[in-house]
C-alpha positions as CSV (number, residue, x, y, z in Angstrom):
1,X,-57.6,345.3,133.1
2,X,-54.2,343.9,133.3
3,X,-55.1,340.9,131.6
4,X,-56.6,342.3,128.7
5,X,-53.7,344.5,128.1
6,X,-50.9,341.8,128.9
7,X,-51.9,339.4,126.0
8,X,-51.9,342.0,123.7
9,X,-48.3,342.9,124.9
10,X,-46.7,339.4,124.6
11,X,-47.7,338.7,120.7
12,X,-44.5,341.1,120.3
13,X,-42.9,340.6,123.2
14,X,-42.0,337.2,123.4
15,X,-40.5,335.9,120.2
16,X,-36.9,334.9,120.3
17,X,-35.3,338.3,119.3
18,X,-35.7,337.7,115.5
19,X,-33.7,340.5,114.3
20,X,-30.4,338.9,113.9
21,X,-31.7,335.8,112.5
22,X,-32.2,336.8,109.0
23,X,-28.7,338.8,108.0
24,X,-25.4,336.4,107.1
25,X,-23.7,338.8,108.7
26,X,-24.9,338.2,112.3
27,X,-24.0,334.4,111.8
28,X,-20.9,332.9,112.8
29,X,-18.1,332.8,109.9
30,X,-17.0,329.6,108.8
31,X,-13.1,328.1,110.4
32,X,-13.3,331.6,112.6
33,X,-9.7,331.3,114.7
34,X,-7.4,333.7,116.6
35,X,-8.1,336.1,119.0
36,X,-11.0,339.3,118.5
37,X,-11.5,343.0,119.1
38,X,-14.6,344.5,118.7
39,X,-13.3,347.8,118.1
40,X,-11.4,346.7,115.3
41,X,-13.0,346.3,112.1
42,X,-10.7,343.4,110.9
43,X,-10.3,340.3,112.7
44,X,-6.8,338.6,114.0
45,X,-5.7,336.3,111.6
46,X,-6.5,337.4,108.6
47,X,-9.7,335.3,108.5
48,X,-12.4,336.3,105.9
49,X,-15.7,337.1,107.3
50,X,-18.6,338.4,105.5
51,X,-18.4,340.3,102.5
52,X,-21.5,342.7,101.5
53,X,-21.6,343.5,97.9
54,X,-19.0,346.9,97.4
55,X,-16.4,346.7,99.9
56,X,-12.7,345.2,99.4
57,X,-11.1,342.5,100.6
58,X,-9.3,343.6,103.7
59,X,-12.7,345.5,104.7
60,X,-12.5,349.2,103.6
61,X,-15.2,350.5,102.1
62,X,-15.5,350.7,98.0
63,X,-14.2,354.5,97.4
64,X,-16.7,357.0,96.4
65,X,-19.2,354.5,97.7
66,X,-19.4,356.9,101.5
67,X,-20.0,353.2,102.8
68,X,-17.7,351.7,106.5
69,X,-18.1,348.7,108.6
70,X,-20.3,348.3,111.5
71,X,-17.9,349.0,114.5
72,X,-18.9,348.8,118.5
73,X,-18.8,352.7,118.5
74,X,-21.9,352.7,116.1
75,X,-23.5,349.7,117.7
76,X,-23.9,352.5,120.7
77,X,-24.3,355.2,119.0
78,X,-27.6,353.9,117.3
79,X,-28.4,352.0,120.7
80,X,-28.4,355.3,122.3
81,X,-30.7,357.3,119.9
82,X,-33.1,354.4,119.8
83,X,-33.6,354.2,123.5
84,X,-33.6,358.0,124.1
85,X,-36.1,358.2,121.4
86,X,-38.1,355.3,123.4
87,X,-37.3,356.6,126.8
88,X,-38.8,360.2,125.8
89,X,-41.8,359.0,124.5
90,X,-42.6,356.6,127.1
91,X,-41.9,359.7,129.7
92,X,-44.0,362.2,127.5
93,X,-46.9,359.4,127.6
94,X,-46.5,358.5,131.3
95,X,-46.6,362.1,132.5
96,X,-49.1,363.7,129.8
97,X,-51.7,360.7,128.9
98,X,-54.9,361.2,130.4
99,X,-56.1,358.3,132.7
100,X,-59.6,357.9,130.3
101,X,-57.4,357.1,127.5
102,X,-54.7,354.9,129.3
103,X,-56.1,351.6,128.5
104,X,-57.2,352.2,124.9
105,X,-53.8,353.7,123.8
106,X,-51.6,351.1,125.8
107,X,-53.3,348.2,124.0
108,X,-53.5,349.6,120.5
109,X,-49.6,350.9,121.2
110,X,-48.8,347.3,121.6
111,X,-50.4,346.0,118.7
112,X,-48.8,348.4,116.7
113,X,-45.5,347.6,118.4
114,X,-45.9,344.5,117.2
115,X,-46.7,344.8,113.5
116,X,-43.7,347.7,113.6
117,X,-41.6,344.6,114.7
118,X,-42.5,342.3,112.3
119,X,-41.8,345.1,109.3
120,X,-38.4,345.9,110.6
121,X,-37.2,342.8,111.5
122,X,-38.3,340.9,108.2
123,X,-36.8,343.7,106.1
124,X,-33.3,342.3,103.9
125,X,-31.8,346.1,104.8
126,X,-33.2,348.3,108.1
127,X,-34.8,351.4,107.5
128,X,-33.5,353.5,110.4
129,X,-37.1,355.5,109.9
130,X,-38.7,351.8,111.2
131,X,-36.4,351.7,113.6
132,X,-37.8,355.4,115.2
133,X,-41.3,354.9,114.2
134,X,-40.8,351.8,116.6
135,X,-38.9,353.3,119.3
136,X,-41.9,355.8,119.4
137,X,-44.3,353.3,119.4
138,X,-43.2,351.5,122.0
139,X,-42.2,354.2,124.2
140,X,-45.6,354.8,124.1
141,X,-46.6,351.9,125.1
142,X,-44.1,351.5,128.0
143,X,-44.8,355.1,129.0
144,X,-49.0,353.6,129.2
145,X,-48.0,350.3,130.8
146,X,-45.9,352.1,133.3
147,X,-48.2,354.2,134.1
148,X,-51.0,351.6,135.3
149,X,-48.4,350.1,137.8
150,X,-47.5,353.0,138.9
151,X,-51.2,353.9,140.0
152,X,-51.2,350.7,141.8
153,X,-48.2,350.9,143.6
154,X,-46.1,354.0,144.1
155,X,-42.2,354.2,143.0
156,X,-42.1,350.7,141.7
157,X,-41.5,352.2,137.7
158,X,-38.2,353.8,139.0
159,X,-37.0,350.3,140.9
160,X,-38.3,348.5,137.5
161,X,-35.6,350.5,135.5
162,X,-33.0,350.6,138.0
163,X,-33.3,346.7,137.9
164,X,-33.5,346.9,134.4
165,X,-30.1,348.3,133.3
166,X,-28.3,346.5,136.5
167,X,-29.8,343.3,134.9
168,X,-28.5,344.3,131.2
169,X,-25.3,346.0,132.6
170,X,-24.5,342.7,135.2
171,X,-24.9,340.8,132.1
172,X,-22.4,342.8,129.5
173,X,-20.3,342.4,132.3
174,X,-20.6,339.0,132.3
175,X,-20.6,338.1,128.9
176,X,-17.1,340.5,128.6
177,X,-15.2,339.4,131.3
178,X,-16.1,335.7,132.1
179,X,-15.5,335.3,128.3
180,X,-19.1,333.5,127.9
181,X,-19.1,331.4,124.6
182,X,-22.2,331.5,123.1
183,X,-22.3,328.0,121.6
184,X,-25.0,326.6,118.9
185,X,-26.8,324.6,121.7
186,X,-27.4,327.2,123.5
187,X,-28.6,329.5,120.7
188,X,-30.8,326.1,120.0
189,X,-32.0,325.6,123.8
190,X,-32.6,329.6,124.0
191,X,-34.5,329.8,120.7
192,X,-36.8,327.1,121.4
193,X,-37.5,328.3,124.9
194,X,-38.5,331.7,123.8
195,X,-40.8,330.0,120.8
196,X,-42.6,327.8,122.9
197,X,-43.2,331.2,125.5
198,X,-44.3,332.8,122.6
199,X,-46.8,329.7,121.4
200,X,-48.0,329.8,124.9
201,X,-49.1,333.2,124.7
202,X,-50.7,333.1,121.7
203,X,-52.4,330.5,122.8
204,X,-53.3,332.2,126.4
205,X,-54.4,334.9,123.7
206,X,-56.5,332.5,122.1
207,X,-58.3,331.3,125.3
208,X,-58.7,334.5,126.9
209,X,-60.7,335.8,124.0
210,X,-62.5,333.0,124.3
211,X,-63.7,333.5,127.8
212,X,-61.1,330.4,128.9
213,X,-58.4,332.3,131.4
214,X,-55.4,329.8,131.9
215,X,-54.2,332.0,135.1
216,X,-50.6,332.3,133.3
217,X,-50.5,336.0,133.6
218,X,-51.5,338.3,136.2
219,X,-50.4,341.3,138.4
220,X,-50.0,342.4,142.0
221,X,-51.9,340.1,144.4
222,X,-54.0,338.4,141.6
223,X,-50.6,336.3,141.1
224,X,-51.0,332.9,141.6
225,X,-47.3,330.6,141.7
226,X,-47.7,330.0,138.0
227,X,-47.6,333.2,136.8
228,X,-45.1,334.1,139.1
229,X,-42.9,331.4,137.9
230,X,-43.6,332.5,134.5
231,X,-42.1,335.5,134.8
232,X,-39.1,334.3,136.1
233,X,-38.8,331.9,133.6
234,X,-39.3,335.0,131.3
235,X,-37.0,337.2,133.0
236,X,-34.3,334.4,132.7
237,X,-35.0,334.2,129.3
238,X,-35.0,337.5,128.1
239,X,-30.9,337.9,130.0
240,X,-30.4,334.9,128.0
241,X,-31.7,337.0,124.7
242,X,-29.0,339.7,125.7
243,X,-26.6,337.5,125.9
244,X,-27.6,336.6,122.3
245,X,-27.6,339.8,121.3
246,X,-24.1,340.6,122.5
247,X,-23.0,337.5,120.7
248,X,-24.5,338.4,117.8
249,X,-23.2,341.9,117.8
250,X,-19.7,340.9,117.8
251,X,-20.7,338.6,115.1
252,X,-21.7,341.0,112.8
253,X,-18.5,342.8,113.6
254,X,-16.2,339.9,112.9
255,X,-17.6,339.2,110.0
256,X,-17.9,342.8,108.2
257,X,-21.1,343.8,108.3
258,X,-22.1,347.3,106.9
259,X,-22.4,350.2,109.0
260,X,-26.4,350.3,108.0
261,X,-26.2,347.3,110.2
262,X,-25.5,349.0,113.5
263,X,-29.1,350.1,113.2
264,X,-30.2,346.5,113.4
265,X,-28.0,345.6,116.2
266,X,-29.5,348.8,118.0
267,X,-32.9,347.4,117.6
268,X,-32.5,343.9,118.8
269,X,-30.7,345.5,121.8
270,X,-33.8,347.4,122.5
271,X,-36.8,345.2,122.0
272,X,-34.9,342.6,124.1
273,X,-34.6,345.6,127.3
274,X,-38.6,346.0,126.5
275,X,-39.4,342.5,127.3
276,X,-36.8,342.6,130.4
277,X,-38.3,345.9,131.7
278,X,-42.0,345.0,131.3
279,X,-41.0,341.5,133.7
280,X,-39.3,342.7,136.2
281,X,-42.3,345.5,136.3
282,X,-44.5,342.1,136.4
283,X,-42.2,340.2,138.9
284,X,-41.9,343.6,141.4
285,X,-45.4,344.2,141.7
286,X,-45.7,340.7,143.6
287,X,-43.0,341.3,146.0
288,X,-45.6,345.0,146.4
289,X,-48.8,343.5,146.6
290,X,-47.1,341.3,149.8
């Protein structure tokens, strides 16, 4: 059962957060020097980030336009909608869903997870509606996928989000105050990682249609050392992806992105705590099947 439902899960799992790959404004300005504030919307220095089409030069919005500048504050504002939209949903679905209908609804949530993350993330400007409609979607499938653990092994959902946001909270904390510099090769060395996880589930896909089980994936006692050490790799990566998308956060910031843009940032944020949450759910059920 787990099987069948986990390959379906990491076709939209595993790529390398795409979301902030597309927008200048999430890349890193050109000569950037001087000191930065995230809660400021211009720089120090005077440096000249991104400009989007109808806003001034020192950043303010284009009068009469009812357009700003993506600032943290929005960042998590929109973070906070998207999750509670996500966390309600997945807590309506764990506590409502009938068991007959668990399976069936946790795979097709997942697919259309994942076709809702292609849409959004390919998109020049996010629709907040896609944004919702995915935060729904999803939290349906967490609430489904939480819900089969949780039959198996009682209490380990709660200790799977507790882990969750001390992982993503240890990290921020991290990134702020050790001052982590997110440097090109390690965008390149993260990027490829997270590619080559996500080739080799498509290709465990592949195989497992097939009949052909490469023993990569598993739950509970069915784990084997590979597919324990995949999950670590995968929990590793997906902290990595956070910091990512802290980096690229204060990015978009820096370089005067519009406010629509928080909505983006919100979005990265959350489909990167999905993959983290649905890991450590993976990894803790080993450590409760011993």
């Amino acid at each position: 059962m787990f099987r069948t439902m986990d390959v379906s899960d990491e076709r939209k799992q595993m790529p390398n957060n795409p979301v902030f790959n597309k927008p200048v404004a999430f890349q890193p300005a050109q000569g950037q020097q001087g000191g930065y504030d995230p809660y400021q919307t211009q720089p120090h220095g005077g440096q000249q980030g991104y400009q989007p089409q109808g806003y001034q030069p020192q950043g303010q919005p284009e009068r009469g336009r009812g357009l700003g500048l993506m600032t943290i504050d929005d960042v998590i504002t929109k973070t906070a909608i998207t999750m509670g939209v996500l966390i309600a949903a997945a807590a309506l679905t764990f506590m409502f869903l009938p068991s007959t209908l668990l399976v069936p609804v946790t795979l097709g949530s997942a697919l259309v997870g994942f076709v809702t993350v292609l849409f959004v993330s390919l998109r020049r400007r996010v629709n907040p509606a896609g944004v919702l409609v995915y935060s729904v979607v999803e939290g349906v499938f967490i609430g489904g996928f939480s819900a089969m653990f949780e039959s198996l092994w009682d209490g380990i959902v709660v200790q799977a989000i507790f882990a969750t946001f001390v992982a993503a909270a240890v990290t921020l904390a991290a990134y702020k105050f050790f001052r982590i510099r997110v440097t090109q090769r390690f965008r390149r060395i993260v990027g490829i990682a997270t590619i080559a996880a996500a080739v080799l589930m498509l290709l465990n896909l592949g195989l497992a249609l097939a009949g052909i089980d490469l023993g990569i994936r598993g739950a509970g006692a069915g784990a084997t050392p590979l597919t324990i050490l995949v999950s670590i790799v995968f929990v590793v990566l997906a902290v990595a992806n956070l910091v990512l998308d802290f980096d690229y956060v204060e990015q978009g910031i820096r370089n005067h992105a519009p406010d629509s843009e928080s909505w983006r940032a919100a979005f990265g944020l959350t489909v990167t705590m999905v993959w983290l949450y649905t890991e450590i759910l993976r990894v803790l059920s080993y450590f409760r099947s011993n």
